[in-house]
VOPAGU-2260 file (C-alpha; in pm, 1 decimal, decimal comma):
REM VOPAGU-2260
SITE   aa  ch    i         X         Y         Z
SITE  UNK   A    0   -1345,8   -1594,8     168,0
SITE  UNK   A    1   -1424,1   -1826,5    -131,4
SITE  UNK   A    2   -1503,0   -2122,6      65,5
SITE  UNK   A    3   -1866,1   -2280,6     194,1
SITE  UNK   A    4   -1939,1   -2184,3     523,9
SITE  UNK   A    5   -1925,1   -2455,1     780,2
SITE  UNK   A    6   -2239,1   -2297,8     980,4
SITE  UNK   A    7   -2403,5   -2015,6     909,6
SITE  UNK   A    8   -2811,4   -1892,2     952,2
SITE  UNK   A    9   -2985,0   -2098,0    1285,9
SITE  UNK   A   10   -2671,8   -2356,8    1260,9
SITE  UNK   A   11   -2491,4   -2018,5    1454,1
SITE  UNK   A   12   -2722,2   -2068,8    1727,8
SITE  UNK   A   13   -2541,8   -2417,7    1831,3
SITE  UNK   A   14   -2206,6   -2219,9    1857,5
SITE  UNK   A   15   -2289,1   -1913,9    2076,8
SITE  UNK   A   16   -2539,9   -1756,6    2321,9
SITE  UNK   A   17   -2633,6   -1483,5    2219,7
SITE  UNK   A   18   -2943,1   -1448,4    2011,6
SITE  UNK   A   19   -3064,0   -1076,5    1795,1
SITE  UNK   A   20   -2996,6    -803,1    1828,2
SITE  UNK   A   21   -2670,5    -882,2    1958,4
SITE  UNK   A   22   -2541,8   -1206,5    1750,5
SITE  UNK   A   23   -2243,1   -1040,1    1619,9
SITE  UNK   A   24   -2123,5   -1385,5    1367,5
SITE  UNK   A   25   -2290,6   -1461,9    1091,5
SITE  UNK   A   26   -2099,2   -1727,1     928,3
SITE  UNK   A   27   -1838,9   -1973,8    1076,4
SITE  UNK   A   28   -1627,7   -2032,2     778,7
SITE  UNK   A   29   -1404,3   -2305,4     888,1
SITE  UNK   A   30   -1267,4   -2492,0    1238,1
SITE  UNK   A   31    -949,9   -2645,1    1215,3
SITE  UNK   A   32    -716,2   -2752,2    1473,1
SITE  UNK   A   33    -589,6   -2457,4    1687,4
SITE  UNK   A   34    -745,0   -2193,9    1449,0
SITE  UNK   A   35   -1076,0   -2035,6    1302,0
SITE  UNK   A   36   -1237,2   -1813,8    1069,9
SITE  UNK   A   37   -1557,9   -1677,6    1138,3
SITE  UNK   A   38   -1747,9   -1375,6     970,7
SITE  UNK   A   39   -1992,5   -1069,6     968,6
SITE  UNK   A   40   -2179,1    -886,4     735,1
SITE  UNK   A   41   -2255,2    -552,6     828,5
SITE  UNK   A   42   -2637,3    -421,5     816,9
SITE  UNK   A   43   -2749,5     -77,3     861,7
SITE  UNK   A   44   -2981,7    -230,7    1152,4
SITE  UNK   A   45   -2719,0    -359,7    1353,7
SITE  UNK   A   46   -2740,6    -245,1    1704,4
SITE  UNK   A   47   -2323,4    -174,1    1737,8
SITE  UNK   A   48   -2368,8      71,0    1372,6
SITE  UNK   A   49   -2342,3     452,1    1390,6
SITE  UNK   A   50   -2260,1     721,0    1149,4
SITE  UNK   A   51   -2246,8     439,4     849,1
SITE  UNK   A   52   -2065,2     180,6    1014,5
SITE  UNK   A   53   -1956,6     -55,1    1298,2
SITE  UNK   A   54   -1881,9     130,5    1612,7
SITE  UNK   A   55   -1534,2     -39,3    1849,6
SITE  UNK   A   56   -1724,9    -211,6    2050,9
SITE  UNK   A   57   -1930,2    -371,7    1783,9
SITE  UNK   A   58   -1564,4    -501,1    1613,5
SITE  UNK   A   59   -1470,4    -625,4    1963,3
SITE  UNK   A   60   -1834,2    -770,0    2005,9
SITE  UNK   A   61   -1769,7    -966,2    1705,2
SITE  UNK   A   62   -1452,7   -1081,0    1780,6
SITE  UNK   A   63   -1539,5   -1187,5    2130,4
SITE  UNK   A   64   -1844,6   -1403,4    1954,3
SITE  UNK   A   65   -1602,6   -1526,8    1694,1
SITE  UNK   A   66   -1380,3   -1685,8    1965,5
SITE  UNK   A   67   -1669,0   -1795,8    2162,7
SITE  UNK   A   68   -1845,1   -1993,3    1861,5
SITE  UNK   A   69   -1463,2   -2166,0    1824,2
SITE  UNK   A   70   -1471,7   -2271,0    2206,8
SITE  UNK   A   71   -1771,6   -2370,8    2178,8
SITE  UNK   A   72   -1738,2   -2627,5    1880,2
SITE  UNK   A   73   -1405,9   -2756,9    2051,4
SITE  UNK   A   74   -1609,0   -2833,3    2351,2
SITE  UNK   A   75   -1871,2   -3004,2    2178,1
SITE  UNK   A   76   -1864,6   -3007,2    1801,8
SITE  UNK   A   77   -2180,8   -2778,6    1820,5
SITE  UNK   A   78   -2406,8   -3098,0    1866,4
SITE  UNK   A   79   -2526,8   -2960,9    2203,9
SITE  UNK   A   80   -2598,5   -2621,2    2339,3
SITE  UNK   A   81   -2314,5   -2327,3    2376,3
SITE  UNK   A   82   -2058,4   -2331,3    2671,7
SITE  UNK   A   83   -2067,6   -2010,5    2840,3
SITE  UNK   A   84   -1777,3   -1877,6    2897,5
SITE  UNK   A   85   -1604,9   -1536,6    3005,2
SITE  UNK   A   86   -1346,5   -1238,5    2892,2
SITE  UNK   A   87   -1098,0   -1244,2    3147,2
SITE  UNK   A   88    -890,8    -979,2    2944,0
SITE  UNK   A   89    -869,8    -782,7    2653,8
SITE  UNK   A   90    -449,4    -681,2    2561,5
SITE  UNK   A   91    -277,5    -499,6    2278,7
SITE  UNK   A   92    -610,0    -457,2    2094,4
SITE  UNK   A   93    -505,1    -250,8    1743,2
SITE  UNK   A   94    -775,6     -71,6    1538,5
SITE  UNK   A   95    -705,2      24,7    1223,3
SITE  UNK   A   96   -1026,8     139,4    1067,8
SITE  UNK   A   97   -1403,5      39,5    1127,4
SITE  UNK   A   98   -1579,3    -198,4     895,2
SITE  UNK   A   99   -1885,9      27,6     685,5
SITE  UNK   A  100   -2247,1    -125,1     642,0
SITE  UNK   A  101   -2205,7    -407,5     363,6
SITE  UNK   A  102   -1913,9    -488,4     445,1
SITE  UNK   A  103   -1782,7    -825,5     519,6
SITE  UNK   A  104   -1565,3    -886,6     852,6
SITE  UNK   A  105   -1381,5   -1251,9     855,9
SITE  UNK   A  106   -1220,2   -1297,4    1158,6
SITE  UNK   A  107    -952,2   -1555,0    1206,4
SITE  UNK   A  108    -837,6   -1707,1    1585,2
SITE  UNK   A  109    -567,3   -1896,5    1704,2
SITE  UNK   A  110    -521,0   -2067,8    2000,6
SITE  UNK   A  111    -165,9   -1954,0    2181,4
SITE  UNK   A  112    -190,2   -2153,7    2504,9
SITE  UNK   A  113    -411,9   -2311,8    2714,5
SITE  UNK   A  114    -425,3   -2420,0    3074,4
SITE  UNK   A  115    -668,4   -2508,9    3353,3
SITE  UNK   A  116    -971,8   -2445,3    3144,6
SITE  UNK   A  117    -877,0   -2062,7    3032,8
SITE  UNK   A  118    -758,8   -2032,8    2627,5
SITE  UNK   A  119    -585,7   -1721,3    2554,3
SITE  UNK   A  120    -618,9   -1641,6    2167,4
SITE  UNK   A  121    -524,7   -1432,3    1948,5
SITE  UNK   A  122    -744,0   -1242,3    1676,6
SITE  UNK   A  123    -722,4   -1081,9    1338,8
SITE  UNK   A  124   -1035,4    -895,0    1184,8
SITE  UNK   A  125    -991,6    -838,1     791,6
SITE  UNK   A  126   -1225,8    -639,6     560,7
SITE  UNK   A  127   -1156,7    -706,7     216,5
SITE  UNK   A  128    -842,2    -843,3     264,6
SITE  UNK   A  129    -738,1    -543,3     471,3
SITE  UNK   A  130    -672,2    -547,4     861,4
SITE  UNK   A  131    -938,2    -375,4    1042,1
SITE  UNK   A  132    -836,2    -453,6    1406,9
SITE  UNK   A  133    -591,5    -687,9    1596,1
């Protein structure tokens, strides 16, 4: 993505929980309305990378974080600390292929409803302009 990041380094740490070796977002790209676009790079030293590259759950790590840091900023325009907030489901996840060290996720997420505090989203992982996972 050929755009400046909207947070990225310590600015992530306003957006999500989770601190290293599990901070799974690197860059938040850009918030806008309903949708987000949030990214990874991926190092050799990364705790979800086996065999030369991201493992599942490390994809659906970052992806989880990558919705959280969005929730988060809607909540409170990542002035204050991170909401905490919860999985209640995981559906219709596709993988296509994992993500190798150096190279660069960028997740995007939509909002499709909300409702009595739960947001159900929906994610797309692309590496290069291809998509990874769903």
């Amino acid at each position: 993505m050929n755009i400046e990041a909207k947070y990225k380094g310590e600015d992530i740490k306003r957006l999500l929980n989770q601190r290293a070796p599990i901070l799974m977002v690197d860059v938040v790209y850009s918030i806008e309305g309903e949708k987000s676009v949030a990214g990874l790079t991926i190092e050799a030293d990364n705790i979800f990378v086996s065999d030369g590259g991201l493992t599942e759950p490390g994809l659906i790590e970052h992806i989880a974080q990558s919705a959280s840091a969005f929730v988060s900023y809607r909540a409170n325009g990542g002035q204050s600390a991170p909401v905490l907030g919860f999985i209640g489901e995981v559906k219709k996840f596709t993988l296509n292929f994992l993500p190798k060290i150096g190279e660069t996720m960028e997740t995007t997420i939509n909002v499709v409803s909300e409702a009595m505090g739960i947001t159900l989203i929906s994610a797309s992982t692309s590496v290069g302009g291809e998509v990874a996972a769903t």
